[in-house]
N, C-alpha and C positions, 0 to 999 in steps of 0.2 A: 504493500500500500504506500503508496506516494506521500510525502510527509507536505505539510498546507507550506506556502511558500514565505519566506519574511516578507513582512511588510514593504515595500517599497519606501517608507520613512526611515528604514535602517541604514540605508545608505546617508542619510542627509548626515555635513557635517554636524559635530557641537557647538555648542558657542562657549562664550567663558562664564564661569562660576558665579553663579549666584554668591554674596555674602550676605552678613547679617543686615545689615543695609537697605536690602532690599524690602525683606519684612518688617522692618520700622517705618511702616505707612498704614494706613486705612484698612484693614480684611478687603473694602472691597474695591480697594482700586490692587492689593495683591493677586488674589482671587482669579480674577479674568487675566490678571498678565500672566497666570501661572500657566493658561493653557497652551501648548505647545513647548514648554520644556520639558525638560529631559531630567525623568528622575531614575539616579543608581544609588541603589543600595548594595554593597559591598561586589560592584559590578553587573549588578543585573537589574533589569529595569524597562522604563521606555518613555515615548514621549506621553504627557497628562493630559487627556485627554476631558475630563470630566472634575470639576471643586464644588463643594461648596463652604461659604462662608459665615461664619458664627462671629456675632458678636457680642459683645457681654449683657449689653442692652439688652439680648435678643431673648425670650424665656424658652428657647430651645437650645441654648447654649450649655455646654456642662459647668460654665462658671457663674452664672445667674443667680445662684443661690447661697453664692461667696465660696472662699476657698477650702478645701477640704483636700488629704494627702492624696486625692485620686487629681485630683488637677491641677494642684500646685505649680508646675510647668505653667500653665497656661495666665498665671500671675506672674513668672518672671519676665525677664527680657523677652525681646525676639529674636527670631531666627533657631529656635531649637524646635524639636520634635516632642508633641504630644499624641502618647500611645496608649489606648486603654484598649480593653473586653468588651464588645457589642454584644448583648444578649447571654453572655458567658459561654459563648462560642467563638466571635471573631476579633481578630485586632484591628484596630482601626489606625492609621495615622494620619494627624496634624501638624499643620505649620505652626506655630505661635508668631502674631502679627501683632504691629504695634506697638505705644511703648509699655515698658515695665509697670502694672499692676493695670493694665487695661484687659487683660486675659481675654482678648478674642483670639480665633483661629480659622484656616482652613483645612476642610476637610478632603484628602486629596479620595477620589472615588473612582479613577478609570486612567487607565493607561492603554497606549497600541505598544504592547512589545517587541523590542527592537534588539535588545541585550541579552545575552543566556536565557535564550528558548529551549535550549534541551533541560538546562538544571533546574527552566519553571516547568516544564511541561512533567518533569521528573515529580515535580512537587504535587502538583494539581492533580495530577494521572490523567491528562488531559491530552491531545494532539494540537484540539482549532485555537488556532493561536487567539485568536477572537473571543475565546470562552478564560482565559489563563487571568485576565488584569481586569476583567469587568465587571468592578464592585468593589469596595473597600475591604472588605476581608478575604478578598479571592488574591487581591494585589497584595497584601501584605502575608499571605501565602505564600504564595508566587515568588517573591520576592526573600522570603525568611525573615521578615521584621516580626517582633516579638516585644515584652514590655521592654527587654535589655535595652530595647533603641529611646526608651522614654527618657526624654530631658537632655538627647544626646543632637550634638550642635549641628546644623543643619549643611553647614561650611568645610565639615570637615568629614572624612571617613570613619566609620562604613558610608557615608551619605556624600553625594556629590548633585548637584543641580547644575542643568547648565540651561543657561540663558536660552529662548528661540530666537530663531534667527529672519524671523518673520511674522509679518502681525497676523494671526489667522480670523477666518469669520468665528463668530463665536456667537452661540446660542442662550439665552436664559429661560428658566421656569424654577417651577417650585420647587422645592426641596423634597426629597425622598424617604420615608422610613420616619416620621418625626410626626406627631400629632398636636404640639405646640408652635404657635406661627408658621403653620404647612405651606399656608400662603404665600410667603416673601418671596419675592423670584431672587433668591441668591443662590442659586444651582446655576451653573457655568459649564459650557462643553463645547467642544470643536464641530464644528456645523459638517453633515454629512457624515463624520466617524461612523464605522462599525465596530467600535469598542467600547460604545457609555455600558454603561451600567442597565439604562434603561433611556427609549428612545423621548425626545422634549416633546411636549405638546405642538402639536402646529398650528402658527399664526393664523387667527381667523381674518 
């Protein structure tokens, strides 16, 4: 059986390294720029395809109800990683955006994978490359992020972000999985992907 082909995006070069820098702005002017770079995790990875963004304001935020040892991260600085348990099933990772005790984030939820397909597809038990990064705990499967990665800098390894190299179309609606503020169109995603998570509503 013929194995599904790499992406065509795998070819594209990198750009250079996101730093902390970057996430010391707004969730949501982060948020949509995140789409179209490139996330590795101790070399595996791909371009992000799919965010959404949390703010503290927001009462579907995990920091909304003040800080507690599970989100502590998300009160420090920015530019590091927030990792929890989704349902006590999945790991989820975030960006921490903003300054120090503003505790918002993004939620990174979809990649096209581009970098070690065989040791994700190894993970997933998966082939369609399409099926391996779409959804926040499929990616962070995929990937091997785990709590260890909690609180750890987003600048440095195992983690590497690189800049895109192009401004892509980019899609909005609501947030997914969340019964508090479901409404906000703070979900972000690369317009035409076949790797969200789930596909956007279409413009009436």
């Amino acid at each position: 059986m013929a194995r599904p082909r790499l992406p065509a995006v795998a070819a594209a070069r990198l750009g250079k390294l996101l730093t902390k820098r970057f996430f010391a702005r707004s969730v949501h002017e982060v948020a949509p720029e995140l789409i179209g770079a490139t996330l590795l995790y101790d070399g595996l990875g791909g371009v992000i395809v799919e965010v959404e963004a949390y703010h503290h304001t927001d009462p579907a935020a995990h920091s909304f109800g003040g800080q507690t040892e599970r989100n502590a991260v998300m009160f420090g600085p920015p530019g590091y990683a927030y990792v929890y348990r989704s349902y006590g099933i999945h790991w989820c990772v975030n960006f921490v955006c903003e300054a120090e005790g503003s505790a918002s984030a993004v939620l990174i939820r979809a990649l096209e994978p581009t970098h070690g397909l065989d040791a994700m597809r190894a993970r997933r038990g998966l082939e369609d490359p399409r099926m391996l990064c779409s959804g926040p705990g499929k990616l962070t499967q995929a990937l091997g992020i785990t709590l260890t990665a909690n609180a750890l800098p987003l600048d440095a390894p195992p983690f590497a972000i690189h800049r895109r190299l192009a401004e892509p179309d980019i899609v909005t609606g609501p947030r997914i999985g969340i019964t508090k503020a479901a409404d906000y169109p703070w979900r972000f995603g690369l317009k035409g992907s076949r790797f969200l998570s789930k596909p956007f509503p279409r413009s009436i």
